[in-house]
OpenMM code with the backbone's topology and positions (N, CA, C; nanometers):
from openmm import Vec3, app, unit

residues = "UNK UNK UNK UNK UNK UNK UNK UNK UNK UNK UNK UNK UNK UNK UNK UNK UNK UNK UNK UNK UNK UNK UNK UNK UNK UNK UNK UNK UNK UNK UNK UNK UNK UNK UNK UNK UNK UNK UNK UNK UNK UNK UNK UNK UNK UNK UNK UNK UNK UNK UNK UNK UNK UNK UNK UNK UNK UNK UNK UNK UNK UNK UNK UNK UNK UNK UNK UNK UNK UNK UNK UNK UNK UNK UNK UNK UNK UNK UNK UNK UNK UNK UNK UNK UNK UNK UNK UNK UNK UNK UNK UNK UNK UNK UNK UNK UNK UNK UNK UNK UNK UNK UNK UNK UNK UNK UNK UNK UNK UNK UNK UNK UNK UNK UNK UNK UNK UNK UNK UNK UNK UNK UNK UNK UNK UNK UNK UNK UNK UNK UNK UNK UNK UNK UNK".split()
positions = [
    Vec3(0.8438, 3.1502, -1.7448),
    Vec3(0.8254, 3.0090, -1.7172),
    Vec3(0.6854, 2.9702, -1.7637),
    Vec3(0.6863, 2.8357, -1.8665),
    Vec3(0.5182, 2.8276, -1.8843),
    Vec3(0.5201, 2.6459, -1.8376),
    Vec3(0.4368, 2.6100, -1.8028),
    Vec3(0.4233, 2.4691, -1.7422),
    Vec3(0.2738, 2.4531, -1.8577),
    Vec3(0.2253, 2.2784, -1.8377),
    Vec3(0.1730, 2.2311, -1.8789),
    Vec3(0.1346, 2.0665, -1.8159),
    Vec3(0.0379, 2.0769, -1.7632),
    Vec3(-0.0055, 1.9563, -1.7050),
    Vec3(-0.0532, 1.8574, -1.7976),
    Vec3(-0.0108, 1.7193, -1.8489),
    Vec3(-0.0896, 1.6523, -1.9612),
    Vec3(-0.1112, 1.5165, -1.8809),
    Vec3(-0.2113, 1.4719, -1.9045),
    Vec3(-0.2814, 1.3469, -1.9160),
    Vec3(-0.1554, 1.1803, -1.9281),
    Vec3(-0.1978, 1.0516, -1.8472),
    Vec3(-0.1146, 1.0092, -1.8999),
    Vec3(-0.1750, 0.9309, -1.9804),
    Vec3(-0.0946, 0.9490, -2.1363),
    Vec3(-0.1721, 0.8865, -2.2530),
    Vec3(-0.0559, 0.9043, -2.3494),
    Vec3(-0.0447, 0.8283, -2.4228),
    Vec3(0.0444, 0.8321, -2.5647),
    Vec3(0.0255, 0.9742, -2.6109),
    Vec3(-0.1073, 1.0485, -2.6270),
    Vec3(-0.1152, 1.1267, -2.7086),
    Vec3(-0.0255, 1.2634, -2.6410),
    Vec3(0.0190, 1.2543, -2.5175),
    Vec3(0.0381, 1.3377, -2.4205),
    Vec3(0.1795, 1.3790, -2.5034),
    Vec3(0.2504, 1.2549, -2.5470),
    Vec3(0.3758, 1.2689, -2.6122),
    Vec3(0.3948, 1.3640, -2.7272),
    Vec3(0.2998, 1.3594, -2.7956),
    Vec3(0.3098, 1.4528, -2.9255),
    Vec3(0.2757, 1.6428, -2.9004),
    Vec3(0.1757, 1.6272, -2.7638),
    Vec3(0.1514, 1.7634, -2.7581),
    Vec3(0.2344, 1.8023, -2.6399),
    Vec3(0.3709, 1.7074, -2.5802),
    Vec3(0.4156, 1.7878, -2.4734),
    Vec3(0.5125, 1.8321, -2.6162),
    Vec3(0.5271, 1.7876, -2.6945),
    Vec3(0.6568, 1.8319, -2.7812),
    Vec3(0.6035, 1.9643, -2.8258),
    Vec3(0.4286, 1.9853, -2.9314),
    Vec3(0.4048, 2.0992, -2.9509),
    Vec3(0.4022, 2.1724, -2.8736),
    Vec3(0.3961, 2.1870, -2.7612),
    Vec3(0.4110, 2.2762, -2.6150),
    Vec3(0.5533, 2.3649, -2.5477),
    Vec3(0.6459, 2.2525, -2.5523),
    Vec3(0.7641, 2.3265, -2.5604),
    Vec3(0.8309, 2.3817, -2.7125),
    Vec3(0.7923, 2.3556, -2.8172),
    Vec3(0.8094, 2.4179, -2.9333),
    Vec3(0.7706, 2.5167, -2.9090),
    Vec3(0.6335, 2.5594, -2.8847),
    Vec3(0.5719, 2.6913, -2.8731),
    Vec3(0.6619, 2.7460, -2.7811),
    Vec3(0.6888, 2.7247, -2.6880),
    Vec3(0.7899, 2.7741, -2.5893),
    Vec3(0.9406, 2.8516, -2.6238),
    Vec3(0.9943, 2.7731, -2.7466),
    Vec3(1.1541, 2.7967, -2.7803),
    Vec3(1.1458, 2.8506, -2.8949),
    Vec3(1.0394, 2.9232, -2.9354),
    Vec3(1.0703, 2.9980, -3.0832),
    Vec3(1.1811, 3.0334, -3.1172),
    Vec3(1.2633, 3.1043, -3.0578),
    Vec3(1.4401, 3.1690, -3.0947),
    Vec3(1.5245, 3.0635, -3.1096),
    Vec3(1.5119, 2.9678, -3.0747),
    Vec3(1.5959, 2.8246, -3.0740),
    Vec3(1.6518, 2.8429, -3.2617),
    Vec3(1.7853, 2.7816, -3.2473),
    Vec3(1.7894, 2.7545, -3.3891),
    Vec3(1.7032, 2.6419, -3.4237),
    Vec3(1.6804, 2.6257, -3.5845),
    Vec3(1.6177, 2.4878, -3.5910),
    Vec3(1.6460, 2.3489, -3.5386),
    Vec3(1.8132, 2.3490, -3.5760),
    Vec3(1.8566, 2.1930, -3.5248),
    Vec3(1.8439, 2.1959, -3.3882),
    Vec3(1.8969, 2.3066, -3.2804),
    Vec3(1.8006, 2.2717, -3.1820),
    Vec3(1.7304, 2.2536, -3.1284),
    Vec3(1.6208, 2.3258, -3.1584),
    Vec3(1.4552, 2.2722, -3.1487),
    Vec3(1.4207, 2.1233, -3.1667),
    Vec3(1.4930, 2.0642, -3.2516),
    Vec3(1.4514, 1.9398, -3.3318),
    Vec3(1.5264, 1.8661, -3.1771),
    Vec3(1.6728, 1.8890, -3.1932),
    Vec3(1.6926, 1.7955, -3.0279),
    Vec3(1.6245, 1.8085, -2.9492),
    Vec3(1.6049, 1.9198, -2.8858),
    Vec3(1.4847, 1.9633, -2.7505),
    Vec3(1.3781, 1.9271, -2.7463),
    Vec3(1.3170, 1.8977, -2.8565),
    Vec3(1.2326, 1.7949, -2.9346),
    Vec3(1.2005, 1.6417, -2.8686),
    Vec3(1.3492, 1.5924, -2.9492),
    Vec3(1.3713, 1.4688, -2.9310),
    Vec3(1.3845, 1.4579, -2.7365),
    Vec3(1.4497, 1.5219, -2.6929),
    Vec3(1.4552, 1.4678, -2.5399),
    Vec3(1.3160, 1.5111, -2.4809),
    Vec3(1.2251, 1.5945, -2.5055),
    Vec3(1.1123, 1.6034, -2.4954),
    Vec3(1.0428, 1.4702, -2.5121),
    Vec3(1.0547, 1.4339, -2.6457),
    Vec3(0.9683, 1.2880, -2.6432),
    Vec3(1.0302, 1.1385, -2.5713),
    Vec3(1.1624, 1.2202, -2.5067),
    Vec3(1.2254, 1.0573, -2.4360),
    Vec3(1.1824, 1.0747, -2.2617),
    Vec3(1.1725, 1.1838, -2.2215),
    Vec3(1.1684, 1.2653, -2.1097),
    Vec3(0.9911, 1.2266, -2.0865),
    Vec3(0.9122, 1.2533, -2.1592),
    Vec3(0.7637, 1.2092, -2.1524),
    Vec3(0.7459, 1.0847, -2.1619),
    Vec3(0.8357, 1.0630, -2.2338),
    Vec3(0.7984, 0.8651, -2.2820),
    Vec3(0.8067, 0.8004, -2.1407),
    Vec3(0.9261, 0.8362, -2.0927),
    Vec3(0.9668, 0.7576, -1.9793),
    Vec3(0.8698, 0.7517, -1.8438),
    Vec3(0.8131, 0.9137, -1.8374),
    Vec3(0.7102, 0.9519, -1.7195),
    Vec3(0.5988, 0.9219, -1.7751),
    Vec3(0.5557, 0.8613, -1.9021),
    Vec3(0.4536, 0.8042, -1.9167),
    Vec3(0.4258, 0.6556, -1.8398),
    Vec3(0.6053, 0.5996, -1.8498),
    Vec3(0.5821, 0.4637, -1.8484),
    Vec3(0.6287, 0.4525, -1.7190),
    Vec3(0.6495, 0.5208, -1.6247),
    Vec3(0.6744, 0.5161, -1.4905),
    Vec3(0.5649, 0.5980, -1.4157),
    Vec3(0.4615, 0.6454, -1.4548),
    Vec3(0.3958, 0.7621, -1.3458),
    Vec3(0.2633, 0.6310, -1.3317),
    Vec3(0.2450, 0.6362, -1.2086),
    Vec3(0.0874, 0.5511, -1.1889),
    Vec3(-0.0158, 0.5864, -1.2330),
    Vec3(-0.1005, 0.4669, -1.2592),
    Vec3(-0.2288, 0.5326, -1.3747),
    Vec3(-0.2557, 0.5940, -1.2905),
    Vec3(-0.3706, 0.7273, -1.3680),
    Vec3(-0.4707, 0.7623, -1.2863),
    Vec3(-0.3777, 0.9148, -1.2819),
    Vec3(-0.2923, 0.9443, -1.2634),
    Vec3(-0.1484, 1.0360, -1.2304),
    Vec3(-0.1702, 1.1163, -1.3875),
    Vec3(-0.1378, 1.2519, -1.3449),
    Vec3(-0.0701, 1.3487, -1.4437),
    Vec3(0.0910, 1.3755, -1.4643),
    Vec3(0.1407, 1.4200, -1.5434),
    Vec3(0.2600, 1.4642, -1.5000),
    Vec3(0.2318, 1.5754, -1.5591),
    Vec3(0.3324, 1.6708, -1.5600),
    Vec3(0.3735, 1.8429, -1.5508),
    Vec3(0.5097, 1.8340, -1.6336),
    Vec3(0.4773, 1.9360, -1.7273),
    Vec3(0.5917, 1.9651, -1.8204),
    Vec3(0.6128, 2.1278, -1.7864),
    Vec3(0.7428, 2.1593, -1.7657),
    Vec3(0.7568, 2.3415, -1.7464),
    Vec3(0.9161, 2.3676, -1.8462),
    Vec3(0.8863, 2.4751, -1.8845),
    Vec3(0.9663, 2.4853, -1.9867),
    Vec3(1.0410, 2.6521, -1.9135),
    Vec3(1.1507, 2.6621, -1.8900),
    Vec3(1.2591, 2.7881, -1.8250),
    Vec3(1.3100, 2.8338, -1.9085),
    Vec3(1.3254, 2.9756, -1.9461),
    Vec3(1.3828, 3.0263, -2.0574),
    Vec3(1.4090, 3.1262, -2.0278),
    Vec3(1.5546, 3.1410, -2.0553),
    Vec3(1.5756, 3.3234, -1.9980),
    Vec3(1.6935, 3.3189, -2.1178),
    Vec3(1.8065, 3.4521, -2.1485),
    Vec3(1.8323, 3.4679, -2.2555),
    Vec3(1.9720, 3.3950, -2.3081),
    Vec3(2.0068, 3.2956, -2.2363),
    Vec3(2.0969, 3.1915, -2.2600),
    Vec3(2.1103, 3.0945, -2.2227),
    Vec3(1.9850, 2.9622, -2.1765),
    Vec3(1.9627, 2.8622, -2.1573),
    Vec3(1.8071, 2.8369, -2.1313),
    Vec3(1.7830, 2.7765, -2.1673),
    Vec3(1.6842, 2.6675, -2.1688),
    Vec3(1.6198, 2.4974, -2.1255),
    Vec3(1.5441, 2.5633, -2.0378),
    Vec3(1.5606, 2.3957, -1.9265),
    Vec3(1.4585, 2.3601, -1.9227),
    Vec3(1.4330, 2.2335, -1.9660),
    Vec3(1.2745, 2.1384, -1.9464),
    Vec3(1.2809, 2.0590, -1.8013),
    Vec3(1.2002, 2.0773, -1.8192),
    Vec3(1.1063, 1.9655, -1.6561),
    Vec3(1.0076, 1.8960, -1.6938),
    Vec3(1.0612, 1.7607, -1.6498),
    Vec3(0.8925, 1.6487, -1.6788),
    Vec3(0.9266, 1.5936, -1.4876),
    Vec3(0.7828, 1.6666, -1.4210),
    Vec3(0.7690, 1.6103, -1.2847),
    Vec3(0.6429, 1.5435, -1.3269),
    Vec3(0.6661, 1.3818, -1.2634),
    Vec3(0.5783, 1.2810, -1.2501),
    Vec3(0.5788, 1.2367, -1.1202),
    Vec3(0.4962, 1.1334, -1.0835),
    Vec3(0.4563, 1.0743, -0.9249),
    Vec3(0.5492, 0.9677, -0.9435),
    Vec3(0.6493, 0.9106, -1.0024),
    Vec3(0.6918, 0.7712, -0.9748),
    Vec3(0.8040, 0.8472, -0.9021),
    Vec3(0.8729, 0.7118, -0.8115),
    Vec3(0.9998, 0.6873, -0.7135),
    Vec3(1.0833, 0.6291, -0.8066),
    Vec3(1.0708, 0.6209, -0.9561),
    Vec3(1.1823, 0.5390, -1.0095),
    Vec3(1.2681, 0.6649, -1.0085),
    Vec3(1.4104, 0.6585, -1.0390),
    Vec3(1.4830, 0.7454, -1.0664),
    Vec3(1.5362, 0.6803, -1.2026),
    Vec3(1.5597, 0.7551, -1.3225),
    Vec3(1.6048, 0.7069, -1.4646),
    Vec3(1.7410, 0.7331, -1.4213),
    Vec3(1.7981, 0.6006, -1.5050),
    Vec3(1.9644, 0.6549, -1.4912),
    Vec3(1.9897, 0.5633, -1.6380),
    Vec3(2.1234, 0.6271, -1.6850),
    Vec3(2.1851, 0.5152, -1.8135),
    Vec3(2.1789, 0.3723, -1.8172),
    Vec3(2.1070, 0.2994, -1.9060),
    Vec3(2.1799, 0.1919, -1.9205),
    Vec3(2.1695, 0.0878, -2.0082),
    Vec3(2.2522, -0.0235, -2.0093),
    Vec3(2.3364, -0.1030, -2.1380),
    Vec3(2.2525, -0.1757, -2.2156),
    Vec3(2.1774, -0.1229, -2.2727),
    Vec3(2.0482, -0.2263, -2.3749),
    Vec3(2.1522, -0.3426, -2.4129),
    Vec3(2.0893, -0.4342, -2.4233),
    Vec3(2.1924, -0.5404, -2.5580),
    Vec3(2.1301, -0.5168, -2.6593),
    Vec3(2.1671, -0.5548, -2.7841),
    Vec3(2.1635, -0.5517, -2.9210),
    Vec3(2.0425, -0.5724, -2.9739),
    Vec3(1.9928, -0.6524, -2.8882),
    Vec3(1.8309, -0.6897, -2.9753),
    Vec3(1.7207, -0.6212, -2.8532),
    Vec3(1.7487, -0.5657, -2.7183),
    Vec3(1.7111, -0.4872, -2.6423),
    Vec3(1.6302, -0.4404, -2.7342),
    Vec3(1.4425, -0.4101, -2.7100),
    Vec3(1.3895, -0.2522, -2.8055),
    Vec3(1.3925, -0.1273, -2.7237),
    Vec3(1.4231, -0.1474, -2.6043),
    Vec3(1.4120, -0.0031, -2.4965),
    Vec3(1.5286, 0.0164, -2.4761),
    Vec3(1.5398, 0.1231, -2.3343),
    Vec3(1.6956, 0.1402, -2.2799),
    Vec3(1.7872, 0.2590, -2.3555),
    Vec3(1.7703, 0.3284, -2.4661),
    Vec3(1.8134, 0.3881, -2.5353),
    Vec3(1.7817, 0.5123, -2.5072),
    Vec3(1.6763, 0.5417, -2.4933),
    Vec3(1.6262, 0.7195, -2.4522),
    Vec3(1.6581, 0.7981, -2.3965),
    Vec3(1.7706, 0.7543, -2.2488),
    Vec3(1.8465, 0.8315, -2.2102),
    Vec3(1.9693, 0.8477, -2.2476),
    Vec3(2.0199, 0.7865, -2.3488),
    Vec3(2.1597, 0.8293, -2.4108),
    Vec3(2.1580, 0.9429, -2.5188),
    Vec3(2.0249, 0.8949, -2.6024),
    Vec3(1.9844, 1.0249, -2.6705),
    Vec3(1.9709, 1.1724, -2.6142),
    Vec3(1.9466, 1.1547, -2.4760),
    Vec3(1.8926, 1.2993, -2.4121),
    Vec3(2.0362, 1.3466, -2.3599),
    Vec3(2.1231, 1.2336, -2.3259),
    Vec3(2.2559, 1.2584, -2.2736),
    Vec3(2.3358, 1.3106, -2.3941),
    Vec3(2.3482, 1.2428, -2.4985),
    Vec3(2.4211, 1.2904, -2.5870),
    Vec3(2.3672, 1.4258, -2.7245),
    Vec3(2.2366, 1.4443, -2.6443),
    Vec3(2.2030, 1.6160, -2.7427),
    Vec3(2.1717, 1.7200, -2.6243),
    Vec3(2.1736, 1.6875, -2.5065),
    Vec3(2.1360, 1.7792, -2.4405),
    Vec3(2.2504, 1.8219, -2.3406),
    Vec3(2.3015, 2.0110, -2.3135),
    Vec3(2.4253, 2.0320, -2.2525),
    Vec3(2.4136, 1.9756, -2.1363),
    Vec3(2.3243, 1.9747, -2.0755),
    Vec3(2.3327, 1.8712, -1.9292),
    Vec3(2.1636, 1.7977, -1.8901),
    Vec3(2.1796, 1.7174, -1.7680),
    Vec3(2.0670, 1.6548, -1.7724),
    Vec3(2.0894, 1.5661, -1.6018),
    Vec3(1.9442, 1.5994, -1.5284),
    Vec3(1.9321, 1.5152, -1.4037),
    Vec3(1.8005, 1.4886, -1.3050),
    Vec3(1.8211, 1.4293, -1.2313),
    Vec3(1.7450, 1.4073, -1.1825),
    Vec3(1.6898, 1.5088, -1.0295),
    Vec3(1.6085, 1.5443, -1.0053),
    Vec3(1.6013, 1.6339, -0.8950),
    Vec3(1.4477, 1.5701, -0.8109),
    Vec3(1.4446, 1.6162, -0.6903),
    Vec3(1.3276, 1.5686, -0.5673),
    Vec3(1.2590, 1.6970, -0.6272),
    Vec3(1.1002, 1.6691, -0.5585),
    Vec3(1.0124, 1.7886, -0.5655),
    Vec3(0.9086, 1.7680, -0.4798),
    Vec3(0.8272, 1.8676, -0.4192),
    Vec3(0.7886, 1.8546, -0.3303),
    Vec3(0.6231, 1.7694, -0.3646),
    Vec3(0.6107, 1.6933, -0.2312),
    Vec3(0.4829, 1.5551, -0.2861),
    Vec3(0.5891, 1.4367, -0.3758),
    Vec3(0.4735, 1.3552, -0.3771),
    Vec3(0.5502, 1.2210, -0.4440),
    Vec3(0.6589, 1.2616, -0.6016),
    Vec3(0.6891, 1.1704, -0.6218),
    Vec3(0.8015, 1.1631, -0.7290),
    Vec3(0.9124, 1.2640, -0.7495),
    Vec3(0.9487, 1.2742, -0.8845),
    Vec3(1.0959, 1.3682, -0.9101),
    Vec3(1.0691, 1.4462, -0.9937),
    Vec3(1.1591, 1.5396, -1.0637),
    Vec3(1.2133, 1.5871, -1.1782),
    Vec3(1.2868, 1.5805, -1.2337),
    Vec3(1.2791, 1.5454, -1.3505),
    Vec3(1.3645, 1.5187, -1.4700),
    Vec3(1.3898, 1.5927, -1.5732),
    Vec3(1.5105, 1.6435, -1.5519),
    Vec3(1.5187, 1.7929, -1.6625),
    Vec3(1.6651, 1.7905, -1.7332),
    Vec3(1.6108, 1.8779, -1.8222),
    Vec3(1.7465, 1.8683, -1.9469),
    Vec3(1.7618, 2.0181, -1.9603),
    Vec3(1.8634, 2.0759, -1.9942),
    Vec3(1.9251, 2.2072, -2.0250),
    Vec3(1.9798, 2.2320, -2.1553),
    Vec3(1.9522, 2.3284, -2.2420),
    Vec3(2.0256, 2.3520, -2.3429),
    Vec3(2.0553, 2.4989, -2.3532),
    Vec3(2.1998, 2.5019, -2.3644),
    Vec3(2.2131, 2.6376, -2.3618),
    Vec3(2.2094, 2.6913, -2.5609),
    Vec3(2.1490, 2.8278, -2.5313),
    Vec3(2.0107, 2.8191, -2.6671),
    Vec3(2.1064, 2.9221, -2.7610),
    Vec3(2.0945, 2.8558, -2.8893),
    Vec3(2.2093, 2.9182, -2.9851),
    Vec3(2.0781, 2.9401, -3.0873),
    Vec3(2.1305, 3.0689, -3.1639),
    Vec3(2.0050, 3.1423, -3.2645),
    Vec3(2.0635, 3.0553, -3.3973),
    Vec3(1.9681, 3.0464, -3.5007),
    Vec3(2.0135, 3.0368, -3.6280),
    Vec3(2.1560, 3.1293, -3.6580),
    Vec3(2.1718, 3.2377, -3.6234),
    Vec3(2.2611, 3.3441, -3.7177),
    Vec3(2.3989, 3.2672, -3.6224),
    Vec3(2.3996, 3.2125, -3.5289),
    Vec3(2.5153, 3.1744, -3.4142),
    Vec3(2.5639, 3.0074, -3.5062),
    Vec3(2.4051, 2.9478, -3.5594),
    Vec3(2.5208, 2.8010, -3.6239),
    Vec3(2.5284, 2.8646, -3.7844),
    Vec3(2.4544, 2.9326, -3.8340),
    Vec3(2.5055, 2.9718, -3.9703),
    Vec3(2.6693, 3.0308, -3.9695),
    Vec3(2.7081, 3.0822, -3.8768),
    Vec3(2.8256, 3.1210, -3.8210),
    Vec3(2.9146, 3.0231, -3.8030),
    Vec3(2.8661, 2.9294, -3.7495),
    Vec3(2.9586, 2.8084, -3.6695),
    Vec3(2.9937, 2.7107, -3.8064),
    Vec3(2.9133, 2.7388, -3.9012),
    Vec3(2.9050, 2.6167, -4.0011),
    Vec3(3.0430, 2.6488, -4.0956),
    Vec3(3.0400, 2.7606, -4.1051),
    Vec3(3.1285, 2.9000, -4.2134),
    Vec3(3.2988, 2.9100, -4.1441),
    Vec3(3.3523, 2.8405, -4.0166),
    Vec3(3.4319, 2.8707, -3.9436),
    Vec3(3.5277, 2.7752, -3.9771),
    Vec3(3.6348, 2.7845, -4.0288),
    Vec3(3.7300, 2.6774, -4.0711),
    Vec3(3.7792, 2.6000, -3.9718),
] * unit.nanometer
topology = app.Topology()
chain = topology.addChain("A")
for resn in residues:
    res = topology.addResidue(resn, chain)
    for name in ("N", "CA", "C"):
        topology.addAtom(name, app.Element.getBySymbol(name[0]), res)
């Protein structure tokens, strides 16, 4: 298990991503790149919900067939889906995390706010070079 406490700041976004990268080396590529992406929707959001002044905590779980992120922040919001309209610019970030990541929720933790974590169960390069080749 490696955690990472970051700052709340835009820049927090780019190095929680290099952080759990460092974390998932065995990942195939295309998954890395999703785990990635819900990484930067998962921070975005506890950026824009945690009170100034507030850190949040990124921890990254890895054992030899799944892989689970945690972004614990201080807010009481709880994220859940929902229906941007068309010209909406937000609202979207959790469908992305819903639709690349094998599961995804919300959990209590102890002191203020939640956790927000995503799971991917972790496939090697040689497992989609395989998958690609399969009629």
């Amino acid at each position: 298990m490696n955690s990472r406490m970051f700052p709340r700041s835009a820049a927090a976004v780019g190095r929680a991503r290099a952080f759990v990268a460092g974390c998932i080396g065995g990942c195939a590529a295309e998954q890395a790149d999703d785990i990635r992406v819900c990484v930067s929707e998962l921070v975005t959001n506890a950026l824009q919900h945690t009170p100034t002044g507030r850190r949040f905590l990124v921890r990254v779980v890895l054992n030899e067939s799944v892989v689970r992120i945690e972004v614990h922040d201080a807010s009481s919001d709880t994220p859940h889906l929902c229906t941007p309209a068309d010209t909406d610019d937000r609202g979207r970030g959790l469908h992305l995390v819903d639709a690349l990541a094998d599961d995804w929720g919300v959990s209590d933790r102890t002191g203020p706010g939640k956790v927000v974590w995503v799971t991917f169960k972790i496939r090697t390069a040689a497992e989609v070079t395989c998958e690609r080749h399969i009629p």
